[in-house]
N, C-alpha and C positions, 0 to 999 in steps of 0.2 A: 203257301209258298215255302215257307220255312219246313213242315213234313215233307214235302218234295225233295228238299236239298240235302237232307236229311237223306232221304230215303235213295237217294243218287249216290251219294257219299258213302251209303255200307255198300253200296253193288261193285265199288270201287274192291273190296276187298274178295272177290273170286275171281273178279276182271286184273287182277294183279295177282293173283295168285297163276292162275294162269299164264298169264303171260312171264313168269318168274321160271316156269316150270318150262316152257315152250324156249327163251332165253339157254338157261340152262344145259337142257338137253340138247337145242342147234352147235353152241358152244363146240361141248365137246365131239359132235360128230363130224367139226372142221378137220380134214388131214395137218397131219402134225400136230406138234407138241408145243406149250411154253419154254420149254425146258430147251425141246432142241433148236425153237427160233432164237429165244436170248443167246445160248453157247455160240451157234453157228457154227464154223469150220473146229471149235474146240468142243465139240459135243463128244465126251466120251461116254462109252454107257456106266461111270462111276461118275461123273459130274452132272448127267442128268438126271440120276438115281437122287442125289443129294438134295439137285434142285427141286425134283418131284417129293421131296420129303420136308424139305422145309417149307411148301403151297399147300401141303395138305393133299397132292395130287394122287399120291400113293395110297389113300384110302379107298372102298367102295363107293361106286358114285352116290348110292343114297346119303350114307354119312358127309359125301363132299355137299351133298343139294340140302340135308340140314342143316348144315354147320353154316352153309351162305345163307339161308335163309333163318335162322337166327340172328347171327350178326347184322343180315341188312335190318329188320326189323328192331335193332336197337340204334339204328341209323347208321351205322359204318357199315362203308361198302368192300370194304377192304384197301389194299395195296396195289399197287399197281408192279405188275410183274416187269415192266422196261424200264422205270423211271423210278416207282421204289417211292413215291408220292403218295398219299391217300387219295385215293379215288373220287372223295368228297370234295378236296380241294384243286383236284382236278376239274373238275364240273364250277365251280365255283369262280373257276379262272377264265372258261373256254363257253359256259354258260352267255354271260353278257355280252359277248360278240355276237354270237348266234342269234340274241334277243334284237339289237340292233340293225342286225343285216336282216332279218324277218318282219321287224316293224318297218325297214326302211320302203324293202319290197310292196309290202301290201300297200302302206301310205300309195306307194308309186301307182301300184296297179288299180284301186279302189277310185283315189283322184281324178284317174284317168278312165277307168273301164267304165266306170258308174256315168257320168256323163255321156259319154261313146254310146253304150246300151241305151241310153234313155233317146239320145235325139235320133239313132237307129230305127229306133222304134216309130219314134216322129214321124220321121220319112220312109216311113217303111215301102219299098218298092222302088226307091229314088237311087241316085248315082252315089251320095252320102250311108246310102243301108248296106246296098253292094257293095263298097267298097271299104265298109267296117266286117264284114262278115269274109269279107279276104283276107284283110289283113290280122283278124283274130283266127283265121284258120291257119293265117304263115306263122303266128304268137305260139298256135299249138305244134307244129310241124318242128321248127327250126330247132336243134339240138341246142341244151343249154351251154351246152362247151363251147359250143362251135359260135353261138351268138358272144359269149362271153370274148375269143379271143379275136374276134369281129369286132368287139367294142377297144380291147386293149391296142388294137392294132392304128386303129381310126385316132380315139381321142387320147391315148398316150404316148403312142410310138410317132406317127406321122405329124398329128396337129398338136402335141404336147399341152393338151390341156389338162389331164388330169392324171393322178397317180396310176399305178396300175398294179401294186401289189401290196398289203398290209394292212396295216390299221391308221398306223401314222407315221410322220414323217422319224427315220431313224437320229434325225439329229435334234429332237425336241425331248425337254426334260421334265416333264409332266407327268405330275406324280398323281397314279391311277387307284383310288382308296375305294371303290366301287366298279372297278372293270369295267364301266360303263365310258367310255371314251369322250363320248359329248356330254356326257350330264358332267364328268370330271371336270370337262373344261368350262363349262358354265360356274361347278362351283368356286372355280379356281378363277374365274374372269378373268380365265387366258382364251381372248378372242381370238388368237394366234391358231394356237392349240385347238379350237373348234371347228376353224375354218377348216383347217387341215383333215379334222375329223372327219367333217361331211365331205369333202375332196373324195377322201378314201372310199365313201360308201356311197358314191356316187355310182361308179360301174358295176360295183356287185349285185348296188340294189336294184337298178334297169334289167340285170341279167336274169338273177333269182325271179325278179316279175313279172318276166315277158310272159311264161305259161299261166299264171293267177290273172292277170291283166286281160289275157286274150277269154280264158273261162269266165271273168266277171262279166268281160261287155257283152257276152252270148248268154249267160241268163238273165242279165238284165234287162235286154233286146226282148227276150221273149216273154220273163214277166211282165214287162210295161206293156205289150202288145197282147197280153190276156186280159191284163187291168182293166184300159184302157176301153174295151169293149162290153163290160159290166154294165149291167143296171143302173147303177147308183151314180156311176159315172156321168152317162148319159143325160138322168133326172138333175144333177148338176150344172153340166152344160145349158138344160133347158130352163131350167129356173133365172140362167142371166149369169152366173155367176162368172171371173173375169178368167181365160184360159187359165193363167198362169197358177190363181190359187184353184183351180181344177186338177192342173198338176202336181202342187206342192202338198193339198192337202187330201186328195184322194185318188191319184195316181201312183206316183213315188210313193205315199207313206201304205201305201198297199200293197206294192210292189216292193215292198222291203224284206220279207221274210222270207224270201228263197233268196235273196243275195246277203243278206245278212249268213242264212245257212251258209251258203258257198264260201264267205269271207272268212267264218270260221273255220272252216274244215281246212283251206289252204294255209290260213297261220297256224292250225296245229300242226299241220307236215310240214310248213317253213320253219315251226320251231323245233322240229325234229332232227334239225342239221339238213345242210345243201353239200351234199360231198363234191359237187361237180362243180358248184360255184363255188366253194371254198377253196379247192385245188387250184383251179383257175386263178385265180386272185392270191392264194395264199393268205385265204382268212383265217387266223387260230380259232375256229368255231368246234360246236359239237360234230359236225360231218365230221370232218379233217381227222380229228380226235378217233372216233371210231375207226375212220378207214386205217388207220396206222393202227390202231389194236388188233383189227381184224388181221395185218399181214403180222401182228406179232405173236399173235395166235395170245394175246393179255387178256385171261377171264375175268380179272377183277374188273377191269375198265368194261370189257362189254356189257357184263349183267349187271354192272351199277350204272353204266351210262344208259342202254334200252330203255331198263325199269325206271330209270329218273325220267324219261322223253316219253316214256309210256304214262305215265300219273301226270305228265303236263298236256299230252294230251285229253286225255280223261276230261281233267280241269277246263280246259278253253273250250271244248264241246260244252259241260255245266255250264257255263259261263255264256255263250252259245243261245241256250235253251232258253235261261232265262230273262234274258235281253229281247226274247219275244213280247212279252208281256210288258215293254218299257217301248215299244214299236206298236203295240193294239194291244189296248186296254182291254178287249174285250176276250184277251186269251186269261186264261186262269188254269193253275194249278192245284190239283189235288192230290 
């Protein structure tokens, strides 16, 4: 196990090289400049010359791609060309939101989907399978915008039940020493303060999960419905044993490893940033963050934010992999 992790852990280093390189180079084949998005209406070609010279912009791009790529490897990302912040501590603000509204989602969709998939399966061919396999096709269909301000419309504008943009209420004074909003409020046993928290991440997280929710109950539908039909399964049944540990202990715990896959792969691209659910809601996450660097044409922010969302995905695949072997003991690594 340990060689394995190991040996996933250097592959990390062409798999980010790469991708540093691929960053980089998209970067600057964006039209326009940082230079003349900051200026705007006062972009003279002597004020954007100046700017290009204090970024470093005015070099060859090779010397600009090792000069970033020296400094990211001593862990600064740089500065942020709109706000003049370090990059680092930008991620570090905009990070834990992102973390929050992607665990909130999956919790959402996993609770939900994983059940759905499994009694689908149950009934498979009944009015209860048809009518999960529609409603996980409307889950894949329906745009996340368009569900999102479907939802703000419903439970915050008409029926006032629940916020509909931020993180918390603007008039509470809760001091956030981990960005993390509920855990702050837990440490603070300000119950106030937490209720309001989950308030807030109440719409985004339904939003953000309607597509992970709708993909879990449809592989899980049809893992249980491969299971399910096994050998062992069968010899189970006939031996007496009682349904339920038929299903607990050799259906479901069978039928875990391509929904485990799946649950993976959706919290690495939730943790990648939700630009459509962030905007919608007005979450300060990693989406949000990007999409305003992209129209500010902010190199530092892109290739420090990518390359950070890049190496966390990397990591929750690892992580991913080896959580097979804690699901069936009988998988081993070499």
């Amino acid at each position: 196990m340990l060689r394995y992790v190991v040996r996933r852990l250097l592959l990390l280093v062409p798999i980010l090289l790469g991708v540093s390189l691929l960053i980089f180079f998209w970067i600057r084949a964006l039209p326009g400049s940082p230079a003349e998005s900051l200026l705007g209406e006062r972009a003279t070609p002597q004020l954007v010359q100046q700017l290009r010279e204090r970024y470093g912009l005015d070099k060859p791009v090779y010397q600009q791609y090792f000069a970033y790529l020296k400094t990211t490897l001593e862990g600064d990302f740089g500065v942020s060309v709109a706000t003049h912040r370090q990059v680092a501590d930008e991620i570090k603000l905009r990070f834990p939101a992102t973390i929050e509204l992607a665990i909130a989602a999956m919790l959402f969709a996993t609770i939900v989907g994983v059940p759905l998939g499994f009694f689908a399966a149950k009934k498979y061919g009944g009015f209860f399978d048809h009518a999960t396999l529609v409603g996980s096709l409307l889950g894949i269909s329906i745009p996340i915008f368009f569900l999102a301000i479907l939802l703000k419309y419903f439970f915050s504008v008409k029926w006032q039940l629940l916020p509909s943009v931020g993180r918390e209420d603007v008039t509470l004074n809760t001091p956030h020493p981990t960005n993390f909003y509920i855990l702050d409020a837990i440490i603070a046993r300000d119950w106030n303060a937490l209720w309001d928290a989950i308030q807030h991440l109440i719409l985004p997280a339904i939003a953000l999960g309607s597509i992970p929710l709708a993909v879990i109950t449809r592989i899980t539908r049809a893992s249980v419905l491969d299971v399910q039909n096994e050998d062992y399964v069968r010899t189970a049944r006939a031996k007496g044993l009682a349904p339920r540990d038929v299903d607990r202990r050799h259906v479901l715990r069978n039928a875990l490893l391509p929904i485990t896959t799946i649950i993976g792969l959706q919290t690495g691209l939730l943790l990648s940033g939700a630009v459509l659910t962030e905007t919608v809601f007005a979450w300060p996450g990693m989406g949000s963050w990007l999409r305003d660097a992209i129209f500010a044409r902010d190199y530092p922010v892109l290739q420090g934010g990518i390359l950070f969302l890049a190496v966390v995905f990397v990591i929750v695949n690892l992580i991913v992999d080896l959580s097979y072997a804690v699901i069936n003991p009988r998988i081993r690594y070499s």
